[in-house]
C-alpha positions as CSV (number, residue, x, y, z in Angstrom):
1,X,118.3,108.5,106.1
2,X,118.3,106.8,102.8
3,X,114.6,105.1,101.4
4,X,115.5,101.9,99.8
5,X,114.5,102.0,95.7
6,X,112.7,98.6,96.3
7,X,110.8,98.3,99.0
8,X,110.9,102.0,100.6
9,X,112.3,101.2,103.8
10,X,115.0,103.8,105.8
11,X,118.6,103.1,106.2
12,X,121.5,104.7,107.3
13,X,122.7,107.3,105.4
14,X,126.1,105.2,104.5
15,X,124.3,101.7,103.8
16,X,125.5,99.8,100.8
17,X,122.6,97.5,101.1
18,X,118.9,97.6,101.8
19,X,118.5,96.6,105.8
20,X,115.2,95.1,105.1
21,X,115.3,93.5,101.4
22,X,119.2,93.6,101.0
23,X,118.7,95.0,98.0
24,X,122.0,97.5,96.9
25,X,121.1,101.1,97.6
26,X,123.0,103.6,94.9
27,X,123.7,106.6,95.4
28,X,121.7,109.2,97.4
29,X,119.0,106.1,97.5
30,X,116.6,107.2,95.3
31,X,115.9,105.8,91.1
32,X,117.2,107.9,88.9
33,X,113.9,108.9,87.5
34,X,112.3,111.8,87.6
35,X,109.4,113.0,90.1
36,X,106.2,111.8,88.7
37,X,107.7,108.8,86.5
38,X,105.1,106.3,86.1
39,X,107.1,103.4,84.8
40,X,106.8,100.0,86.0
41,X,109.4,100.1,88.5
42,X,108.2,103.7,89.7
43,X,105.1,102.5,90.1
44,X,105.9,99.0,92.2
45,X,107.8,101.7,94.9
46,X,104.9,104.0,94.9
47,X,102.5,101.4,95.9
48,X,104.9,99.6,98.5
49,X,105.0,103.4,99.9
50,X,101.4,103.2,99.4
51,X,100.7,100.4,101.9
52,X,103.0,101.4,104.4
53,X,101.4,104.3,104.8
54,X,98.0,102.6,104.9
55,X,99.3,100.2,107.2
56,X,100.2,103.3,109.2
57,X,96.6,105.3,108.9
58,X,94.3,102.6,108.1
59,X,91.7,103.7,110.8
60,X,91.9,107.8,109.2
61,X,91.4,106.2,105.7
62,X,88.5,104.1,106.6
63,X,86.9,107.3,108.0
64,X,87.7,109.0,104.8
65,X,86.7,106.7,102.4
66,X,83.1,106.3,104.6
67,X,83.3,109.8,104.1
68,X,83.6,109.6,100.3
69,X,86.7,111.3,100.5
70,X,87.2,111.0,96.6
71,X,90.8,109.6,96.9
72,X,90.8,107.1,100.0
73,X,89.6,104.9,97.8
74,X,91.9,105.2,95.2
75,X,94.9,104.7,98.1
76,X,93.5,101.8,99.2
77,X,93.7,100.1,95.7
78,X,97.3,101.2,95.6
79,X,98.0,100.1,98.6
80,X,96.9,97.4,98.2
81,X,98.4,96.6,95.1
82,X,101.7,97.1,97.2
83,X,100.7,94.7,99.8
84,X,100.7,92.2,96.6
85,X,104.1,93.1,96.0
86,X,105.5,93.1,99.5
87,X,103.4,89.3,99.6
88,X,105.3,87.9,96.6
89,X,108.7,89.7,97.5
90,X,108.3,87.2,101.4
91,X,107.5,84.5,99.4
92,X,110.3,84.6,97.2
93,X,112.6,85.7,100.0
94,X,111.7,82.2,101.9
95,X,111.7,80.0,98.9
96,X,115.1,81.5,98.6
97,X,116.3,81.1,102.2
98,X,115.0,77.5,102.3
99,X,117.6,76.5,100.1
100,X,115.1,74.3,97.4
101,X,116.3,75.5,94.6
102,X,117.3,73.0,92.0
């Protein structure tokens, strides 16, 4: 499988194009940064992965973070920073698809 470099979702190994965002996928589907870049682009995928995986766990991170597990908390704001960013991407995607655009 190939993770899409915008919005972190799994495609066929051969895809062009994203099968959820249609965005391109190049090469083996990952950015050409490095591990641990923090750049702004870097950081927008990490906290998309971020909420899907809270989306995923939410009831083990609510236990953790009533827990004071010291970073369930700090996953949640990421994640929810990515839930931002998948909002905005769905809106732009239907103002797109509506065919307003002047």
């Amino acid at each position: 499988m190939i993770v899409c470099p915008s919005c972190a979702s799994n495609n066929p190994d051969n895809a062009k194009f994203c099968n959820q965002c249609g965005e391109p996928i190049t090469g083996s589907g990952s950015s050409s940064h490095k591990p641990g870049c923090l750049c702004q682009e870097c950081m927008k995928r990490l906290a998309v992965k971020a909420w899907k995986f809270y989306e995923e766990n939410r009831e083990d991170i609510d236990l953790l973070i009533s827990m004071n597990y010291p970073l369930a908390k700090e996953l949640t704001e990421l994640a929810m920073m990515g839930k931002e960013l998948e909002n905005r991407k769905s809106e732009e995607t239907e103002y797109y698809q509506s065919g307003k655009l002047d």
